[in-house]
N, C-alpha and C positions, 0 to 999 in steps of 0.2 A: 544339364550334364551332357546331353546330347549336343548341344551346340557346341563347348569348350572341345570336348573327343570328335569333332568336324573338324574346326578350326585349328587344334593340333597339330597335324601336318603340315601347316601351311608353312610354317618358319623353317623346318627342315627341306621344304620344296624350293623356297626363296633362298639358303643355303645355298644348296645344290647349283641353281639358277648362276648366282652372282659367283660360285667359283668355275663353274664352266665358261664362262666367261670373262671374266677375269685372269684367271692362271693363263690364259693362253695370250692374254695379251702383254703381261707382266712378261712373258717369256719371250715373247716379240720386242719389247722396251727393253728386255736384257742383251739379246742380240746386237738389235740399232746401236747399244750402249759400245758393245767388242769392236762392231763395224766405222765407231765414230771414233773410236783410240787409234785402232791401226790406220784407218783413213789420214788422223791426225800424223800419226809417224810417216806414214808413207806418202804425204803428198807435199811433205814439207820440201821446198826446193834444195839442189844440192850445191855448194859454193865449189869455187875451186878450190880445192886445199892443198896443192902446190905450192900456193902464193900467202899462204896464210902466215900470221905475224902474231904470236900466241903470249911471249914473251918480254914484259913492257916494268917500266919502273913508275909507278906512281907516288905523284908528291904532293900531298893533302895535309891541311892545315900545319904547315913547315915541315911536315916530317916523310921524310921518302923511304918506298919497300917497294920490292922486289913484286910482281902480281901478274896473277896469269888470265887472262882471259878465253870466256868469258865472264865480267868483272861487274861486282855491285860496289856500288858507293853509298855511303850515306845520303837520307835526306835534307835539302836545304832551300831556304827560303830568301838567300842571297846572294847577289852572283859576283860579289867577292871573293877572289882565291879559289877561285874553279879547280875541280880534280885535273894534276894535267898527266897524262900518259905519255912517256917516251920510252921509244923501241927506236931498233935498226934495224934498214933492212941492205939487200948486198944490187949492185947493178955493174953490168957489165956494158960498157960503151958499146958492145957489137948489139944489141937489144935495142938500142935509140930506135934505129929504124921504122920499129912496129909501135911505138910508141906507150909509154906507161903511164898505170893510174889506181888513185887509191880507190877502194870499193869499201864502205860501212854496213854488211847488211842491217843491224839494229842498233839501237843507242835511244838514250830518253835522259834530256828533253832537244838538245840541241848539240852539235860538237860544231869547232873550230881546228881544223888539220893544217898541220903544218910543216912542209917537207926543206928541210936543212934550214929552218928559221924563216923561211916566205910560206905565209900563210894564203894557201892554193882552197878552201872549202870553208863555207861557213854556212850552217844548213838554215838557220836563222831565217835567210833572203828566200829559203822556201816553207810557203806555209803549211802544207802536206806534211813534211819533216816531223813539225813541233807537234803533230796529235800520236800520243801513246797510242790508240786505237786503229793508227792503219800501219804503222811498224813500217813507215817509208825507209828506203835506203837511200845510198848517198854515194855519186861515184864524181871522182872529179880527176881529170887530165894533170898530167904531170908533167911540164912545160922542158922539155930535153937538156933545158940550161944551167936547171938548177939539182938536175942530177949529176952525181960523180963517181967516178969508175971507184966497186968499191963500195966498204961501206958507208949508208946516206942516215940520216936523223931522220925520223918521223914522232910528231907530237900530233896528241890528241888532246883537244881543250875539253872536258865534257861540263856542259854548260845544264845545269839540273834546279830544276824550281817546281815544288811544290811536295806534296805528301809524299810520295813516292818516290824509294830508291834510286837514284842514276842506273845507267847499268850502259853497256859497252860491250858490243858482242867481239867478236873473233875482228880482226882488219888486215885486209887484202890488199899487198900491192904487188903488180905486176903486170907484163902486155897489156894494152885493153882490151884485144881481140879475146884475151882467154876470162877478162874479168867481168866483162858486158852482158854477155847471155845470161849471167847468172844476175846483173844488176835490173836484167829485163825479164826476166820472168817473177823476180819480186816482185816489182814495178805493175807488173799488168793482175799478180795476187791482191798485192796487199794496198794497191794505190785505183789500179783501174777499176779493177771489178769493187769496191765498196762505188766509186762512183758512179759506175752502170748501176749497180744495185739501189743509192739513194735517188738517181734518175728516173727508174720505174717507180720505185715508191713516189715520188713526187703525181707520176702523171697520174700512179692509181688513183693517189689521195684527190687527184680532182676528179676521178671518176667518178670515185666510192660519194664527192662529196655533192655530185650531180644526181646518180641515185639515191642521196639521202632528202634530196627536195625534191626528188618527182617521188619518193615514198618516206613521206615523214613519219608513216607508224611505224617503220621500222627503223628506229636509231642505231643500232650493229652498225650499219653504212658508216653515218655520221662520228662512232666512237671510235672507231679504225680507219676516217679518214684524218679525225686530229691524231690518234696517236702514231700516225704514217708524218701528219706536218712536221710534226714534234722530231721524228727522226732526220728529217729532211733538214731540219735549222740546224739540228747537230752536226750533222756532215758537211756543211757549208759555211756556216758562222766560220768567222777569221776566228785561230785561237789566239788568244795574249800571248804575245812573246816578250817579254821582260828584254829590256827595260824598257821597250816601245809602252807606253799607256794606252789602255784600250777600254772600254766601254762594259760599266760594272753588267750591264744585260748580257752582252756575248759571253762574260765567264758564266754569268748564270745559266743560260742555256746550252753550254756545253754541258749541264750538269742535271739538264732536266731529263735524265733516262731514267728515275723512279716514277715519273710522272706517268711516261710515255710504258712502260710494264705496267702499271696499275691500270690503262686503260687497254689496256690490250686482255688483262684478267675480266674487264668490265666488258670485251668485246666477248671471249669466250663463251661467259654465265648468259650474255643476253641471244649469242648466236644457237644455245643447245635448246634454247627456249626458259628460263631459269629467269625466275625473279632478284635484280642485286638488291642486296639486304639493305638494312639502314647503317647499319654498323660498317657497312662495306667500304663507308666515305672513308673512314680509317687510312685503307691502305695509301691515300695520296696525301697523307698530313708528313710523310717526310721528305716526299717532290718538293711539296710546299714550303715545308720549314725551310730547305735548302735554295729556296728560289726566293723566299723572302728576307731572308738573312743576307744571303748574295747581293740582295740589292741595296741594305742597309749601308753593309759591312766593306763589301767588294773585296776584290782578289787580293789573301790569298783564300780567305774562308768558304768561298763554295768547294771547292777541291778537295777541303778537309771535310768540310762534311759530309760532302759527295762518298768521299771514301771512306767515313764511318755512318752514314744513315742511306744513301743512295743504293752504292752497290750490296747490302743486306737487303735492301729493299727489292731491290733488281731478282737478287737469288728468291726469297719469299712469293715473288709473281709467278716466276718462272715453277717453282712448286705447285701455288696455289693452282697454276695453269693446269699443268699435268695430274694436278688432282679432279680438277674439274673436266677433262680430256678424259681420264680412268671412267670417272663416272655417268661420263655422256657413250664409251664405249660400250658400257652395262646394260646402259639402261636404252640406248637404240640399235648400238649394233649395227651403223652406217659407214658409209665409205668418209664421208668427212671428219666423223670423230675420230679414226682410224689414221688418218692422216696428219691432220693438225696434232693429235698426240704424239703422233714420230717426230715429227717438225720441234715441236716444244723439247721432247730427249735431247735431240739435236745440237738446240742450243743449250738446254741445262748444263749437256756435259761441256761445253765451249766454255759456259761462264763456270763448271769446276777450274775446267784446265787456266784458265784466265785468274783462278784468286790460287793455285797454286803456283802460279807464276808471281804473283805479287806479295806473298809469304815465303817466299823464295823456297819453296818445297823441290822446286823443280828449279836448281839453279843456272843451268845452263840455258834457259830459254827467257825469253822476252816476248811472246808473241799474244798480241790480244784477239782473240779469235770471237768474242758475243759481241761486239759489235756488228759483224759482218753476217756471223749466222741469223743474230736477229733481224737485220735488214732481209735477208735471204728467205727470214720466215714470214715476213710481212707481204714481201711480195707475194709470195707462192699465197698465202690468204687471200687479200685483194685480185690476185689471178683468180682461186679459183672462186669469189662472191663475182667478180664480173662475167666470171662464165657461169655461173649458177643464176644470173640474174637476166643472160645475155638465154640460157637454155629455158627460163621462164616465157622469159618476152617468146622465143620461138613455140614453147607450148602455148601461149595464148593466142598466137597467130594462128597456129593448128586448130586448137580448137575454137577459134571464130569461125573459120574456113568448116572445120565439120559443124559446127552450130547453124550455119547462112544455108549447107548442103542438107540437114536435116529439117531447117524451118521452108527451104524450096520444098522439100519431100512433106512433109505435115500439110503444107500451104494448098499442093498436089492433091490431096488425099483429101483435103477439108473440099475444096474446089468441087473434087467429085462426089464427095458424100453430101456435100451441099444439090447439088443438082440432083442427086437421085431422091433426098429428101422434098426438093422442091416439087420434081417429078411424084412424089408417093403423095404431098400433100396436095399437089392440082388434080391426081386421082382420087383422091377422098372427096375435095371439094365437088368434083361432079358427082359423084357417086351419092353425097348427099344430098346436092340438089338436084339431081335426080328421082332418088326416094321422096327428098319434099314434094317433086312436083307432082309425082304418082299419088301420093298421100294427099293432097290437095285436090287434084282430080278425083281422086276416089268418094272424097267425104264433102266434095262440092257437085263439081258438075255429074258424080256418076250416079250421087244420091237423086239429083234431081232428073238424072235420064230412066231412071227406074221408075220415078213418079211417076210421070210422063208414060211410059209403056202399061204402068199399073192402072193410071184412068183409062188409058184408052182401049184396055180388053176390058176395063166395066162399063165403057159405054159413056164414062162423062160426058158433058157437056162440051164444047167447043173453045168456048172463055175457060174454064179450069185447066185444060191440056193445054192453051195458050199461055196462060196465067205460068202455069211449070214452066214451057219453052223459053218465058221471058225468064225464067230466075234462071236456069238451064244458062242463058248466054250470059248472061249479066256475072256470072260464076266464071264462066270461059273469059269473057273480057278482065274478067279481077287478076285471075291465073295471069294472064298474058300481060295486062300492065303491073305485076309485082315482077316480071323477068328483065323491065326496062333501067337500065342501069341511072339511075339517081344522083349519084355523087354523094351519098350522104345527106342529101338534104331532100326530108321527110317532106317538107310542103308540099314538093311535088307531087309524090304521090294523092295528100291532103288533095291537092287540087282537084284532080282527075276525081277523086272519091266525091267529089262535090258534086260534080257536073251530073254524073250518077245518081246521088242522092236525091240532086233536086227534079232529075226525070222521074224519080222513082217516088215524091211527094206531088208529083202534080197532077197523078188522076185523083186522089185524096183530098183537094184543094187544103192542103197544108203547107204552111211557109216553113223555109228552112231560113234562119237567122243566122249568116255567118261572121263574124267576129275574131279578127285576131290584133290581139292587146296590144304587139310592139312590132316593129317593123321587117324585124329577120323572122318574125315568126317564131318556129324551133332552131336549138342549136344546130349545129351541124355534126352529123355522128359517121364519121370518115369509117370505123368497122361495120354500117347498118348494111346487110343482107337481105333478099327479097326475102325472105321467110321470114323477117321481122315485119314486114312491111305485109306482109299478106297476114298475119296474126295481129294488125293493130287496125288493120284495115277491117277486118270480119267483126271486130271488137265492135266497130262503128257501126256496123252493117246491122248486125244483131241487136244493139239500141236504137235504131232509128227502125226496124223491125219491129220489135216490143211497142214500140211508141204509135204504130201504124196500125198492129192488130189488136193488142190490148188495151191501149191507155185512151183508145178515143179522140188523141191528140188534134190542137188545131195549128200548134205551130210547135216548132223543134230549134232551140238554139245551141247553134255549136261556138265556144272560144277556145280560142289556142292562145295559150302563151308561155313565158318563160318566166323560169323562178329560177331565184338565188338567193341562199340562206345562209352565204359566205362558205361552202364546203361545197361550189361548182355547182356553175346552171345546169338545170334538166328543165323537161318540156310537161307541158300539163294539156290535157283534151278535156273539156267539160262537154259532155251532152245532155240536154235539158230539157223536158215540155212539158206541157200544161196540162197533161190526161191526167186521167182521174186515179193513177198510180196503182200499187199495189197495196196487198190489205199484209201489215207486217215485213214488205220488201218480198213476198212470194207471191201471193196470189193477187189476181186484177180484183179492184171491189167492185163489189156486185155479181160475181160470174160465180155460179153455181156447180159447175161442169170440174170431174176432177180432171178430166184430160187438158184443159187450161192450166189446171196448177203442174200436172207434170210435165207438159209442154216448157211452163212460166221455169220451174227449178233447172230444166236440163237446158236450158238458154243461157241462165245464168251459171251452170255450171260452165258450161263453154267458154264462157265470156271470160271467168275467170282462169280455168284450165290455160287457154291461149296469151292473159296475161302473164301467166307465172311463166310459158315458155321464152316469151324474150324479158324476161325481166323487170314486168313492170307490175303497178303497183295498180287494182283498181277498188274502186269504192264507191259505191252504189247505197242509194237511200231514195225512202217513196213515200208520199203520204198522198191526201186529197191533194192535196196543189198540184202535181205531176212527179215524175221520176228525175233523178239526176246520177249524172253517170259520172264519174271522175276517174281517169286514165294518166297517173304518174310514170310519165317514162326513166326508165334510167339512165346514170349521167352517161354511161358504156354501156351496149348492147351484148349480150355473152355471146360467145363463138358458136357455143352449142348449145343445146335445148336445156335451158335454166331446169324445165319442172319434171325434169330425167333421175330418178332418185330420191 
């Protein structure tokens, strides 16, 4: 219960959410909607209408009436018996001068003008003319000869093919100085600027279609760069003009604008980040029908169905857009969603104003205005994905440039905490071999300078104070050659230890046997430290000691060699001799005395204490036969004192 009286509120909070946001956008989209009417009223160009001729007789299928323009005709799919329009207009010989000419601003699909029976205009010869979508107009000179003081005949042939009503707006004759301005500012509406506008779209679409191969995971580029080609064929394809024959592809793709809306729907979903459904293939099955029927069938059928499956298709994008625009607004509350939604109004209400023109709701106009907004809205996208794409690249230069200036600064900082660390570990490092070497002095040579001072206030002998003096330096020389830098390789110190050994067996007349198995000897151990070197050294010192005091020995054999048991060589020391051993591996046989035995155990506690500090392994056993001493070195020497812990 606790959880549902939580969870509660949440629906009235998400409520609250989407209408705060929402309402104020719906109210912004109502706006743009008032801004996009009057804009529509008030930027329509103005004609002269001094010169205007409103008043004409039309004579359609034999039968002639009286009709005023501006005038619809039926549809037809034959250009037999064309609608012909005749009017008069008045010309005074002193006018010749400045020279006259007729002005069409609108008409669909093509008209044939004819002033006193000489046909002066056939729009036909221009291909601009024949596209309903750019509402070309039509001015042509009036050659002074064939006017007469007076009134003069003018004929309108209007030459009409395909779904859609003829229509024949107002017609202007008079000066051309008074009737040009007005044929030139149409001209640069309704002719130039679609073709500045399908221009940019062309160069975007090869932008967009360049960013979509240097980033393939983002397909947005690539679906906005076909649905930009798509509008580009349209604007440029020759249209059919009857009775010329022309190529059943061109009618088709004047008619591929449901294709080119469903991917610009497919651009939206993929640009707010939005998964397109499966179901979503839908929307292009009636581009498609209309563009495979077209091919079948050829002209007049794309047209018609353009105009029954196309253009509902067109309006349904143009919805679904702005529905997906509402809810990219909601739910991010961005300067893009925000914009691209106004953009889409824009054209929405373009293509109302455009099917109220073609339901003749609105009879005095002929003007198709979503062609041009839609181009208008394609560009302004593609602007602003290239500048969106062009302000990435700039942020990724930025932050390279601060990533290169922070890894200099890291680089910096590692640089000198490396060195101070180096510097703290080259202190450590003396500081312990310093202690080691104080600690080896102390428990060597300082033990034996105390002996030394201890005989000689009791009066020993001469040979036992000698006897100390000699282990006294022999302790001092160990110290001094475990300081001498080795390179890792233990022989050498082995060596020196030898040289020793065998001064140190030969007032005993005792052989030392030395033996080593393979030719390197021991491996090479690149981390070995004098302090391992002086604990493997003592090791030896203290069995070949044993071996001299206790065991009776006659001879001592030492082998060095290497083993490997496939898990990396390590080195082995055997020390061996022939005394008469210990009784159990502790006491010498035969000796009675317990200070032998505790002499014997703290020898070999040593011996072992010292192997566990560098790491190695020893192993010792005694019987009659003599003692044996086995010293496995490790395959790594440790840093620090192994038997610490």
């Amino acid at each position: 219960m606790s959880e549902i009286a939580a969870k509660a509120p949440v629906k009235p909070a998400l409520r609250r959410l989407l209408v705060s946001r929402l309402v104020p956008y719906l109210l912004l989209q109502a706006l743009i909607v008032v801004a996009t009417v009057l804009g529509l009223r008030l930027l329509q160009p103005s004609d002269p209408d001094d010169f205007a001729l409103s008043e004409f007789s039309l004579r359609e299928d034999g039968v002639a009436r009286p009709v005023t323009l501006p005038h619809f005709t039926s549809s037809r799919y034959s250009l037999a018996d064309p609608p012909l329009y005749t009017g008069a207009f008045s010309f005074r010989r002193d006018d010749v001068a400045s020279g006259w000419s007729v002005f069409l601003p609108r008409f669909s699909n093509a008209v044939e003008v004819a002033i006193n029976g000489v046909v002066i205009l056939d729009s036909r010869r221009d291909t601009n003319a024949n596209r309903p979508d750019r509402n070309t107009p039509q001015i042509a000179s009036i050659p002074s000869s064939l006017l007469r003081e007076g009134a003069n005949e003018i004929t309108v042939r209007l030459l009409v093919w395909g779904p859609l009503k003829g229509f024949l707006d107002t017609v202007y004759v008079g000066p051309d100085a008074a009737l040009r301005p007005a044929y030139e500012t149409r001209t640069l509406m309704f002719v130039t600027l679609p073709v500045v506008f399908s221009a940019w779209q062309s160069i975007l679409a090869v932008i967009l279609a360049i960013m979509w191969l240097m980033r393939r995971r983002e397909p947005v580029y690539g679906v906005l760069a076909v649905a930009m080609v798509l509008g580009v064929v349209q604007a440029f394809a020759p249209p059919p003009v009857p009775p010329v024959n022309t190529s059943r592809l061109a009618a088709v793709l004047l008619a591929s604008a449901p294709i080119e809306s469903a991917l610009v729907v497919v651009f939206g979903v993929l640009f707010f980040g939005w998964r397109w459904p499966r179901y979503g293939m839908l929307l292009f099955a009636p581009g498609l029908v209309v563009f495979g029927v077209g091919l079948i069938a050829g002209p007049p059928l794309p047209r018609i169905l353009f105009l029954l499956l196309g253009i509902p298709t067109v309006g349904l994008c143009l919805l679904l857009m702005a529905c997906v625009t509402a809810a990219a607004v909601v739910r991010r509350q961005d300067a893009a969603s925000f914009t691209l939604g106004c953009a889409v109004t824009i054209v929405l209400i373009c293509w109302v104003h455009d099917m109220l023109s073609v339901f003749e709701i609105v009879t005095n106009e002929r003007i198709f205005l979503s062609r041009l907004s839609y181009s208008a809205m394609l560009v302004a996208i593609g602007a602003g994905l290239t500048w969106r794409f062009a302000r990435a690249l700039n942020q990724v230069d930025s932050f390279a440039d601060q990533l290169v200036t922070r890894v200099r600064e890291a680089e910096e900082r590692l640089k000198a905490s490396f060195a101070r660390e180096e510097e703290r570990a080259r202190a450590a490092a003396l500081a312990n071999e310093r202690t080691r070497l104080m600690r080896d002095l102390h428990d060597g040579l300082g033990g034996q300078l105390i002996s030394i001072v201890a005989l000689s206030e009791r009066g020993h002998e001469g040979a036992t104070i000698t006897d100390a003096a000699r282990a006294a330096l022999k302790d001092l020389r160990l110290v001094i050659d475990s300081m001498d830098d080795i390179g890792g390789d233990l022989m050498l110190a082995l060596g020196s230890w030898r040289e020793r050994a065998t001064a140190q067996l030969r007032p005993h007349d005792i052989a030392l046997d030395w033996h080593v198995a393979m030719p390197q000897g021991l491996p090479l151990h690149p981390e070995l430290r004098p302090w391992h070197v002086i604990q493997i050294v003592r090791i030896l010192d203290e069995a070949v000691t044993n071996a001299v005091k206790h065991a009776e020995a006659r001879r001592i054999a030492v082998t060095i060699e290497t083993v490997d048991e496939g898990q990396g060589p390590y080195g082995v020391i055997k020390v061996a001799d022939d005394g008469k051993g210990f009784a159990n591996g502790s006491v010498p046989v035969g000796s009675g005395g317990a200070t032998d035995a505790s002499q014997t155990a703290r020898g070999l506690r040593n011996m072992r204490s010292r192997a566990a500090r560098c790491g190695a392994m020893l192993d010792l056993s005694s019987d009659s036969s003599g003692t044996r001493v086995r010293l496995q070195l490790p395959q790594v020497f440790p840093d620090s004192d192994a038997a610490v812990g």
